[in-house]
PAROPA-392556 format. One record per residue (C-alpha): residue number from 1; residue in three letters; chain; x, y, z. Coordinates in steps of 0.2 Angstrom, whole numbers, plus 5000, padded with zeros to 4 digits. Layout:
[NUM, 'ALA', 'A', [X, Y, Z]]
...
! end
This chain:
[1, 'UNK', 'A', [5000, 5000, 5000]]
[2, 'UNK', 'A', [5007, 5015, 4993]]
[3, 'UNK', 'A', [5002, 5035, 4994]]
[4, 'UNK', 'A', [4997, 5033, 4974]]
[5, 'UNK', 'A', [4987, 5017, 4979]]
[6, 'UNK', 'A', [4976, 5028, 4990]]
[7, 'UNK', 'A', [4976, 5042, 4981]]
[8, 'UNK', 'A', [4970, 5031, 4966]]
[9, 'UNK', 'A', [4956, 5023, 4975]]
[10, 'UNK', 'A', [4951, 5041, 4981]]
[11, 'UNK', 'A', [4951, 5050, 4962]]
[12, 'UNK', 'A', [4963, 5065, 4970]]
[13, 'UNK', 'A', [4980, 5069, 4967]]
[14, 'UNK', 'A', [4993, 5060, 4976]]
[15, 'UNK', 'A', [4996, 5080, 4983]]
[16, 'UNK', 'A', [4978, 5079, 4990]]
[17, 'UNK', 'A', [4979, 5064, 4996]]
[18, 'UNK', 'A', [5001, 5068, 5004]]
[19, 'UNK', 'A', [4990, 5084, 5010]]
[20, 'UNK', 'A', [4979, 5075, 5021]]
[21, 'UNK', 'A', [4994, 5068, 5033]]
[22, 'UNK', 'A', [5007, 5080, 5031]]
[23, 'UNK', 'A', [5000, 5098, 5028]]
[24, 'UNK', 'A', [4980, 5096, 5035]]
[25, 'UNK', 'A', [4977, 5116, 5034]]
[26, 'UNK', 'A', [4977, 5113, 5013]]
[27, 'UNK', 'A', [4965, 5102, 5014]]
[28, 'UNK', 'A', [4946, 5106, 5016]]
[29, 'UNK', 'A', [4940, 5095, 5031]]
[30, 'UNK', 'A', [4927, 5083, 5024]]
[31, 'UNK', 'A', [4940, 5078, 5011]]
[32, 'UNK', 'A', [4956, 5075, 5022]]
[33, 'UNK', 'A', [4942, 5063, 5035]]
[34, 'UNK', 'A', [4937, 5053, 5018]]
[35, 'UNK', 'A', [4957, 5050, 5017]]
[36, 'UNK', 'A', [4960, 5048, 5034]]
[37, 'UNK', 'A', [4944, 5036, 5035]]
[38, 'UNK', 'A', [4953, 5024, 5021]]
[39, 'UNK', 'A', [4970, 5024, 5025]]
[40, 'UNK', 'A', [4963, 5016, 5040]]
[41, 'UNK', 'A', [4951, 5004, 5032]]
[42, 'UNK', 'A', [4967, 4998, 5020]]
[43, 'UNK', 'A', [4979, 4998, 5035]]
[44, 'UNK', 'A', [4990, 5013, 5028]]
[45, 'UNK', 'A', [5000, 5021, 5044]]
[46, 'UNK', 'A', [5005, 5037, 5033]]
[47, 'UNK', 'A', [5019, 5043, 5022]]
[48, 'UNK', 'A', [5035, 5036, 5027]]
[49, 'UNK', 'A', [5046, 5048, 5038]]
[50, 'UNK', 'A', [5063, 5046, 5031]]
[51, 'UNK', 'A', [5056, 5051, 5013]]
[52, 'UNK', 'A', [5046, 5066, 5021]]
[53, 'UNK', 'A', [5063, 5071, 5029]]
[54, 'UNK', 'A', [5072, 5069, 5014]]
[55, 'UNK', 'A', [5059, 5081, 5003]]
[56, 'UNK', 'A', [5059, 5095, 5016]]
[57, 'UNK', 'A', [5078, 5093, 5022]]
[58, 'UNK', 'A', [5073, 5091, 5040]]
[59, 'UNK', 'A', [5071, 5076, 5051]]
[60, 'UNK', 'A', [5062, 5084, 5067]]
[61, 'UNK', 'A', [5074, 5079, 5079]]
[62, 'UNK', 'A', [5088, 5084, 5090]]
[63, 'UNK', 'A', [5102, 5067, 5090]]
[64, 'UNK', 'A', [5108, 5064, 5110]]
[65, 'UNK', 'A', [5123, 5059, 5112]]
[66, 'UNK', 'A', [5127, 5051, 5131]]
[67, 'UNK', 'A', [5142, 5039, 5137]]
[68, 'UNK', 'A', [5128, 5029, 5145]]
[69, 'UNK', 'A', [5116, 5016, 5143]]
[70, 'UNK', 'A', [5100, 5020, 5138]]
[71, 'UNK', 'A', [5093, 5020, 5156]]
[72, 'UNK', 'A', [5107, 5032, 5164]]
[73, 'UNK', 'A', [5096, 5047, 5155]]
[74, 'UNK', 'A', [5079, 5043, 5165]]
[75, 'UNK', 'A', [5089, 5037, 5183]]
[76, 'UNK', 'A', [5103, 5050, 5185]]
[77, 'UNK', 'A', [5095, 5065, 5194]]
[78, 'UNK', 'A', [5107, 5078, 5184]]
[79, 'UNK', 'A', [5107, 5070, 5168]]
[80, 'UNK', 'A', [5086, 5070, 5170]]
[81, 'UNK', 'A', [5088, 5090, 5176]]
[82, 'UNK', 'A', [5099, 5095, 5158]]
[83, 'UNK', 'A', [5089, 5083, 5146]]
[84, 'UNK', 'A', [5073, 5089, 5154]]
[85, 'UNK', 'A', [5081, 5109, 5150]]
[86, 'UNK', 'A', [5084, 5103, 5133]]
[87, 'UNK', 'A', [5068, 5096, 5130]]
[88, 'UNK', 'A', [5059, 5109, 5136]]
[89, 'UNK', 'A', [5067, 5120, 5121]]
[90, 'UNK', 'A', [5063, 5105, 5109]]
[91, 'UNK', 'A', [5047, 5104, 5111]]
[92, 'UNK', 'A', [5042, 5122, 5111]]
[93, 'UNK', 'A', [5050, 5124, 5091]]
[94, 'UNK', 'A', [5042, 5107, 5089]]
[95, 'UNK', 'A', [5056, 5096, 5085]]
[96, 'UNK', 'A', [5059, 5080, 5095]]
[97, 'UNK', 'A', [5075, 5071, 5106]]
[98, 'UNK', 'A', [5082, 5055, 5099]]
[99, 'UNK', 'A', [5093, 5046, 5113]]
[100, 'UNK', 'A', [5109, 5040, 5103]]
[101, 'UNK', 'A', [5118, 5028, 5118]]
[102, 'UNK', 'A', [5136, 5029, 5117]]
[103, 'UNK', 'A', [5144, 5015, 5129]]
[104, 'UNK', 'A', [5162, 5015, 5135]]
[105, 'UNK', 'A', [5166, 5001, 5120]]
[106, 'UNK', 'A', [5163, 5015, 5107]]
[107, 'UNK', 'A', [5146, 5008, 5105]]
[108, 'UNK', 'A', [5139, 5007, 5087]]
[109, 'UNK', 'A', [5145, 5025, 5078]]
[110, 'UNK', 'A', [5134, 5019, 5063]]
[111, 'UNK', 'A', [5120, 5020, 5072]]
[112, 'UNK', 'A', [5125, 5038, 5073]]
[113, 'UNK', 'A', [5127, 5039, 5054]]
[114, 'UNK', 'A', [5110, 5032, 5052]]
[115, 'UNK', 'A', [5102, 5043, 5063]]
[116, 'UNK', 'A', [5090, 5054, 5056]]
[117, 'UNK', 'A', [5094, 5070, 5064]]
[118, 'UNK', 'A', [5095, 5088, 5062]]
[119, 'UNK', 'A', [5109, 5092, 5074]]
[120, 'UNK', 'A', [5117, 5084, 5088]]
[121, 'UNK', 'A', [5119, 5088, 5107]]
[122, 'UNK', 'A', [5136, 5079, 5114]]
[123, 'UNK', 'A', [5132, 5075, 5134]]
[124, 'UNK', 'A', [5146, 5068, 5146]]
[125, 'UNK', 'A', [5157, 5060, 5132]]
[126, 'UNK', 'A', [5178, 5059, 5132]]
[127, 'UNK', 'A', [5188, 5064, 5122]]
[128, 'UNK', 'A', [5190, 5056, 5103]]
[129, 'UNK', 'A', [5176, 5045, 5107]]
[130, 'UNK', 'A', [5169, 5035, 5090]]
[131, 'UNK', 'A', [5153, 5042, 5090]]
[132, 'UNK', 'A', [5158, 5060, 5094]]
[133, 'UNK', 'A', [5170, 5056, 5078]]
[134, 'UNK', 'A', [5154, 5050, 5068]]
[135, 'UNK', 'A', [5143, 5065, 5072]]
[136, 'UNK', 'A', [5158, 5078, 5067]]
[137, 'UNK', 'A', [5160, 5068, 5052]]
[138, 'UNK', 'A', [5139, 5072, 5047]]
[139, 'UNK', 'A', [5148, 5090, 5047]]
[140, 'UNK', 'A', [5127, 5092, 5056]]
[141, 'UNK', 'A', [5123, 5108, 5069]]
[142, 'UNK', 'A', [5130, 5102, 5085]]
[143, 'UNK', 'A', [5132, 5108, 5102]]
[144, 'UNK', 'A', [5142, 5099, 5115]]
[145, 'UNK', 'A', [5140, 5098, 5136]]
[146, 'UNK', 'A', [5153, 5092, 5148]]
[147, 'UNK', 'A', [5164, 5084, 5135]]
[148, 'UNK', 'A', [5180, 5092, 5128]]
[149, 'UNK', 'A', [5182, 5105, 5119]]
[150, 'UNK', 'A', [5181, 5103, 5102]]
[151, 'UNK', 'A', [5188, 5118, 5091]]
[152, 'UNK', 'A', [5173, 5127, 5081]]
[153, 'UNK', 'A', [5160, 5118, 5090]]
[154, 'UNK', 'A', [5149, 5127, 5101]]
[155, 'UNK', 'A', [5148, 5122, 5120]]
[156, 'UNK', 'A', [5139, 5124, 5136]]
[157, 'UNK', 'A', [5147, 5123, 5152]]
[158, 'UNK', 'A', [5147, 5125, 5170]]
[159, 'UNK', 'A', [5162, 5131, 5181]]
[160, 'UNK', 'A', [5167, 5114, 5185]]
[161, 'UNK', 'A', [5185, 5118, 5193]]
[162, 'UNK', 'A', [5179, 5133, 5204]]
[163, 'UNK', 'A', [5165, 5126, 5210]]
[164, 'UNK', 'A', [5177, 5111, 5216]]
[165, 'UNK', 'A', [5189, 5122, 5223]]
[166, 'UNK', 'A', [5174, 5130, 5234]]
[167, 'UNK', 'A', [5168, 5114, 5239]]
[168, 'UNK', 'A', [5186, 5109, 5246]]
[169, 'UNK', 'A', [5192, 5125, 5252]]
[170, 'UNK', 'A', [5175, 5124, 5263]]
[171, 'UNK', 'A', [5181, 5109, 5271]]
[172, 'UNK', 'A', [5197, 5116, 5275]]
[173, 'UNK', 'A', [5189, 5132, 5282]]
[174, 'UNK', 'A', [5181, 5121, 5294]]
[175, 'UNK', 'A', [5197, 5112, 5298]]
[176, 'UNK', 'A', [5197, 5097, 5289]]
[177, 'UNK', 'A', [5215, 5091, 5283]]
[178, 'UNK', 'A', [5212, 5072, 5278]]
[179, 'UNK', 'A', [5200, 5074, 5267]]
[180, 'UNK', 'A', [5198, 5061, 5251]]
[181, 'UNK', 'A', [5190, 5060, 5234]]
[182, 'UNK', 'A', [5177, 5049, 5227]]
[183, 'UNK', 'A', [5179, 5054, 5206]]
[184, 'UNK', 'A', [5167, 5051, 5192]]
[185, 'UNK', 'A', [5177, 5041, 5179]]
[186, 'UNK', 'A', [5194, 5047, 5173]]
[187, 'UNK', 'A', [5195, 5037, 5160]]
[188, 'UNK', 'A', [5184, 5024, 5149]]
[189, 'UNK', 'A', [5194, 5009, 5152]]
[190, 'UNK', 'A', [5180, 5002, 5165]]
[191, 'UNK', 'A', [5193, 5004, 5180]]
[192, 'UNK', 'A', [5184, 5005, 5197]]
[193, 'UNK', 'A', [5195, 5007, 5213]]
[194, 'UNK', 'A', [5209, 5017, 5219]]
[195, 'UNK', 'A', [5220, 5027, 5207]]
[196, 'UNK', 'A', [5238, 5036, 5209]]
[197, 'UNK', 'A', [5242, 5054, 5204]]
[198, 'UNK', 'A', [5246, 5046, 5187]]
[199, 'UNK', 'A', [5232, 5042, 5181]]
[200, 'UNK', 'A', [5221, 5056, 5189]]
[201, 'UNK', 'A', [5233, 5066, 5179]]
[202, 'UNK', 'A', [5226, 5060, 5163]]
[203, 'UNK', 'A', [5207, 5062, 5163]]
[204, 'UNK', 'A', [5200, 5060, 5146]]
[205, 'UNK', 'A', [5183, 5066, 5153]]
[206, 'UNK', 'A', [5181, 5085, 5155]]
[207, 'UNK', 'A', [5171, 5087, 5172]]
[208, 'UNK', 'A', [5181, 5074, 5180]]
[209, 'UNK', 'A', [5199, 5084, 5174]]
[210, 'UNK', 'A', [5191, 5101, 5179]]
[211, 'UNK', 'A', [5186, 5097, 5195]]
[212, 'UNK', 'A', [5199, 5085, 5200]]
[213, 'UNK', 'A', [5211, 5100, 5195]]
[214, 'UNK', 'A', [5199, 5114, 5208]]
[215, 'UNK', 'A', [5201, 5100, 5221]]
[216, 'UNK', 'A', [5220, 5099, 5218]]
[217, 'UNK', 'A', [5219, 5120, 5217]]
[218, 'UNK', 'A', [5211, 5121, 5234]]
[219, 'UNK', 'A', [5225, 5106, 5243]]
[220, 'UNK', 'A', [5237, 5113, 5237]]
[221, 'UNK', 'A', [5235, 5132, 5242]]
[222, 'UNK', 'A', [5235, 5125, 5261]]
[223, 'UNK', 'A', [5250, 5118, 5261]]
[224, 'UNK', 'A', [5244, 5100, 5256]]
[225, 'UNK', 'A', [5249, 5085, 5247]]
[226, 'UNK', 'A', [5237, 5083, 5231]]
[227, 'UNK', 'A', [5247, 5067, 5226]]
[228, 'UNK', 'A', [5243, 5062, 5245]]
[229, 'UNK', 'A', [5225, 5064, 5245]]
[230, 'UNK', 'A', [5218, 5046, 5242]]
[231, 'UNK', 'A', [5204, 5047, 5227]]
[232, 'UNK', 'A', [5192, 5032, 5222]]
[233, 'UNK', 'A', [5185, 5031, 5203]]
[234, 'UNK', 'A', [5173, 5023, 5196]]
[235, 'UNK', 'A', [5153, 5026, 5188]]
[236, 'UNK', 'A', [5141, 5040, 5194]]
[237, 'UNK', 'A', [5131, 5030, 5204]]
[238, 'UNK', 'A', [5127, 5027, 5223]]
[239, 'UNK', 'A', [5132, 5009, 5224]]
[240, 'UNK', 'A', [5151, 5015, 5216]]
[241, 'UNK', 'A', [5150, 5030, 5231]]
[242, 'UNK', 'A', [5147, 5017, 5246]]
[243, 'UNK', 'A', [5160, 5006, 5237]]
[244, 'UNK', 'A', [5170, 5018, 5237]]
[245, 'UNK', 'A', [5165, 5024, 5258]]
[246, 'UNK', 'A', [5170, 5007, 5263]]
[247, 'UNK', 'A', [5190, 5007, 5256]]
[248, 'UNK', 'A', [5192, 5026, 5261]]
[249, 'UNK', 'A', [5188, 5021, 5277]]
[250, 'UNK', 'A', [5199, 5009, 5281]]
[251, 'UNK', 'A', [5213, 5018, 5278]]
[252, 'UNK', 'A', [5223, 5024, 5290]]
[253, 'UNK', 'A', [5224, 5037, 5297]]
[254, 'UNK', 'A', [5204, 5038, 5293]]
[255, 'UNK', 'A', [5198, 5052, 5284]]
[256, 'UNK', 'A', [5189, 5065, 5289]]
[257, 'UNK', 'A', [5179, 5070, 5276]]
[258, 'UNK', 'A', [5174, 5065, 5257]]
[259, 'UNK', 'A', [5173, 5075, 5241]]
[260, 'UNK', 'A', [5159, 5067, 5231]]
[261, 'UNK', 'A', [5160, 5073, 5213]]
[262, 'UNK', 'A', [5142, 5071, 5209]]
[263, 'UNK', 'A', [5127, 5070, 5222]]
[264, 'UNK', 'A', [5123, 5052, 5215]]
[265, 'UNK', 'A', [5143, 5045, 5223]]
[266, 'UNK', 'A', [5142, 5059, 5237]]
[267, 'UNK', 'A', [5125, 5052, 5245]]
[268, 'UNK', 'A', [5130, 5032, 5241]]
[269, 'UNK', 'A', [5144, 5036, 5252]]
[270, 'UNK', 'A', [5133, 5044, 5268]]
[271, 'UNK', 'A', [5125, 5027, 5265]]
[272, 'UNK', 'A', [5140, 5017, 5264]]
[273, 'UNK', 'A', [5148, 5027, 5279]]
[274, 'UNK', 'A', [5133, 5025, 5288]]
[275, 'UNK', 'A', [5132, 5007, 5286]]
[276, 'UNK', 'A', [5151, 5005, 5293]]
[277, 'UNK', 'A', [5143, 5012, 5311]]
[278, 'UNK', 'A', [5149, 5030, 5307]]
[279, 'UNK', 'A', [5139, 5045, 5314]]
[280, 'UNK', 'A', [5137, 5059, 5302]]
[281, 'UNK', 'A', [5142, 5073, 5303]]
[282, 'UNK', 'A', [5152, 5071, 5315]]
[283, 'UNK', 'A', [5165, 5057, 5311]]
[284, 'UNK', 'A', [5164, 5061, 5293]]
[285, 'UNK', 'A', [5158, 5076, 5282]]
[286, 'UNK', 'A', [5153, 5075, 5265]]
[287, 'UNK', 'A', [5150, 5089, 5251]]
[288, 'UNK', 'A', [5143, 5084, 5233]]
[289, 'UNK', 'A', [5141, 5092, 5217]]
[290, 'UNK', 'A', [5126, 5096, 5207]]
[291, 'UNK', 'A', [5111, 5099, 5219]]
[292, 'UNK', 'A', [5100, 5088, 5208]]
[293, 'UNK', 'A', [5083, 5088, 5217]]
[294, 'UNK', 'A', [5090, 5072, 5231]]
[295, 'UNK', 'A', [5103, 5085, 5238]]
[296, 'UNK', 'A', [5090, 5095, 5249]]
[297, 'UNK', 'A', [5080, 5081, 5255]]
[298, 'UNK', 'A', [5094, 5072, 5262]]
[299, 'UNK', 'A', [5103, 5088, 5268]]
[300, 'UNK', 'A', [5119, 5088, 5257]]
[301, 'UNK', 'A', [5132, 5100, 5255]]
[302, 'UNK', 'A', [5134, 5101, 5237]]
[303, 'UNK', 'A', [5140, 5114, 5223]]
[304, 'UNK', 'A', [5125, 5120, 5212]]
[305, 'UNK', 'A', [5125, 5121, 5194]]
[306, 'UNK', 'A', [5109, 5126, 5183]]
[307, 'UNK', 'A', [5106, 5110, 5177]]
[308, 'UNK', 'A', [5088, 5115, 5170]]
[309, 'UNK', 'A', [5096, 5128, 5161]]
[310, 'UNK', 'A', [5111, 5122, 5156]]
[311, 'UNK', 'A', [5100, 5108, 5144]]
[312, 'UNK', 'A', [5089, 5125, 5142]]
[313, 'UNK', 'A', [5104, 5135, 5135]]
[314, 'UNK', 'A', [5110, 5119, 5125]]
[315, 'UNK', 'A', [5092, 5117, 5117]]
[316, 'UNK', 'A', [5093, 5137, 5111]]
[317, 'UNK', 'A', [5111, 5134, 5105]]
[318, 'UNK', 'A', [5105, 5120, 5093]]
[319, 'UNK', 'A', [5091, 5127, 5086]]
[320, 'UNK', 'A', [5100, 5144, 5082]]
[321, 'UNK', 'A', [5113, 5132, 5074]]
[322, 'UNK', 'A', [5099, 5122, 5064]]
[323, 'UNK', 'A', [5094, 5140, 5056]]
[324, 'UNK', 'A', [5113, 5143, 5052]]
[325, 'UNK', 'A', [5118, 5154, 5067]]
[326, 'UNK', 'A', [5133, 5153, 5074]]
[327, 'UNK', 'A', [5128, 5153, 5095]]
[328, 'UNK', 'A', [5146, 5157, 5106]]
[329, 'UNK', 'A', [5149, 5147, 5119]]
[330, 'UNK', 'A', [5140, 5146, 5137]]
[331, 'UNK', 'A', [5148, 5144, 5153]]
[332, 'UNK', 'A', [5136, 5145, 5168]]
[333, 'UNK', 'A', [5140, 5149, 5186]]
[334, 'UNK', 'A', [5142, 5136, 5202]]
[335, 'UNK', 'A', [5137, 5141, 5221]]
[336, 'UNK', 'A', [5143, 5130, 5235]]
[337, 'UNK', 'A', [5127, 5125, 5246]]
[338, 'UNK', 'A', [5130, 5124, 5262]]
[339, 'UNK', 'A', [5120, 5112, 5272]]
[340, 'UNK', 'A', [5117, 5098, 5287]]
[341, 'UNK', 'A', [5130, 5085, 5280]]
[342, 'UNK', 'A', [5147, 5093, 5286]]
[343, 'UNK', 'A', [5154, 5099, 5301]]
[344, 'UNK', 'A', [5172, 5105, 5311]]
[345, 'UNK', 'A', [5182, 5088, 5312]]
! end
C-alpha cells in the first residue's frame, strides 16, 4: 500500500491525498476525513518519515549523544535535570529528542550515521570517542555539554573547577585536613578502585579533569599534598560511592571527610559510611556536586549548577545552529550549598 494506491482509489491527486497527513490546513476538512477514514480501512499508517525528511531537508529531531546506557538518562537526577532543560526548548519549536547511547566500548557509531537527525547535542562524552568522531563527520549543527572542547563547535558549560575548589576550600575552612575524593570516571577503560596521581593526571573526561584540577587547586594552596589525597574512581552511581565509603575508610589514618564529585557517589557514600557504624556529621563530612533535586531532601552540602538551564541554553544553541547561526559558547556559574552534612572535624 502506497500513497498513489490511495490516492487512486480516492480520484485525487497524490498531493491531496500527501496533504491529508502532512499539511491538513490545505486540505478542506470533509476531504482529508474521507482519506484519513481509508487509510485506515486499508491499514495505511501514513507517508513514510525518512522520505518526508528527505523532501523538506529536515528530520524533526535533535540526536543525544550520552556515554551511558539508555537508562542512565531517566535514573541520574542531573542527567534527567539537563535533558529535561533541553527538552523543554525542543518541544516548544516542535522538534523531538532522539537518545543515541554511546557506551564505553565506542558503541555502534553507525547508528549515529543512520540517525535521522537535524543536529546533535554531545552530553558527558571523552575525548575522541567514535561516536563524537561520527557525528563531526555528518559535518550536522552540534552543540556539546561536559565533553571536551572541540575547536569550532559550540559548548555549554558549567564552572566545574571553581566550584570544586569551593567545595574543598570549605572543608578546610572548617578544619578538615584528611580529606579524600570519590571521582566520576577518569577514563573509559571500566577501572573501578583506587588510582595514583598518574592516572588522575590523565582524565579524558572534562568534568572529571576540571574538578579533580579545583580540588587539587584548593589542597594545594593549604599547604597539602594533592598526590597524597587518596581518590576512588569509578561510575556516577550510589552503589560505586558506598563502594568507594568502605576502602576510604579503612585507611589509616581515617579520613575526615569525602569530596563526592556528583550528588549520586556523594549520597552512596553517607549510605556506605553509615552502614560502617559511622555518625554523620560528626565522624565524617561529605559535600557533593550538582544539587539535583535528592541533595536538599537528604541535607547535602553540594555545589549548584543550573542544570535545567544548562539543557535549556544547549536546546537554544541548537536550534540557532539548525537556522545557520553561529551561537558562542555558554559557561554557567556554580554556588557552594551549604548544608546539614558537614561539620568542624
Amino acid at each position: 500500500m502506497t500513497l498513489q494506491t490511495l490516492a487512486d482509489r480516492l480520484g485525487v491527486s497524490r498531493t491531496t491525498a500527501s496533504n491529508a497527513f502532512n499539511r491538513p490546513d490545505q486540505l478542506n476538512p470533509a476531504l482529508r476525513e474521507r482519506v484519513l477514514a481509508l487509510a485506515a480501512e486499508l491499514g495505511y499508517a501514513g507517508p513514510d518519515p525518512r522520505g518526508r525528511a528527505l523532501r523538506s531537508g529536515r528530520a524533526g529531531a535533535i540526536g543525544v549523544l550520552l556515554t551511558e546506557r539508555l537508562s542512565y538518562a531517566f535514573g541520574d537526577p542531573a542527567a534527567v535535570a539537563t535533558l529535561r532543560g533541553l527538552a523543554l526548548e525542543a518541544e516548544q519549536a516542535g522538534i523531538s529528542l532522539s537518545l543515541l547511547p554511546a557506551p564505553l566500548s565506542g558503541g555502534d557509531a553507525e547508528s549515529v550515521m543512520r540517525a535521522l537527525v537535524d543536529a546533535c547535542f554531545v552530553y558527558a562524552l571523552p575525548e575522541d570517542h567514535p561516536s563524537l568522531a561520527a557525528a563531526l563527520e555528518r559535518r550536522l549543527p552540534m552543540v556539546i555539554c561536559d565533553t571536551p572542547h572541540v575547536p569550532g563547535v559550540p559548548l555549554v558549560s558549567v564552572d566545574d573547577r571553581g566550584g570544586a575548589r569551593a567545595a574543598a576550600q570549605h572543608l578546610l575552612d572548617l578544619g578538615h585536613r584528611r580529606i579524600a575524593v570519590v571521582t566520576l570516571r577518569i577514563r573509559e577503560d571500566g577501572h573501578r578502585g583506587m588510582v595514583d596521581a598518574a592516572r588522575r593526571a590523565t582524565a579524558r573526561y572534562r568534568v572529571t579533569g576540571l574538578r579533580l584540577a579545583g580540588y587539587a587547586d584548593a589542597i594545594a594552596r593549604a599547604g597539602l599534598d594533592w598526590a597524597a589525597v587518596p581518590v576512588y574512581e569509578g561510575p556516577n552511581a550510589r552503589e560505586l560511592g558506598a563502594e568507594a565509603a568502605a576502602a576510604l575508610l579503612a585507611l589509616e589514618p581515617r579520613p575526615t571527610a569525602l569530596l563526592g564529585m556528583s550528588d549520586e557517589l556523594a549520597l552512596g557514600a553517607i549510605d556506605g559510611a553509615r552502614a560502617a557504624g559511622l555518625e554523620l556529621p560528626r565522624e565524617l563530612s561529605v559535600v557533593g556536586f550538582d544539587d539535583a533535586p535528592p541533595a536538599s531532601s537528604r541535607g547535602l552540602t553540594t555545589v549548584r549548577q543550573p542544570l535545567l538551564e544548562k539543557g535549556r541554553s544547549a536546546g537554544r544553541m541548537l536550534l540557532e545552529a539548525i537556522e545557520g547561526g553561529t551561537p558562542p559558547d555558554v559557561e554557567l556559574p556554580t554556588e557552594l550549598v551549604v548544608r546539614g552534612s558537614t561539620l568542624r572535624p
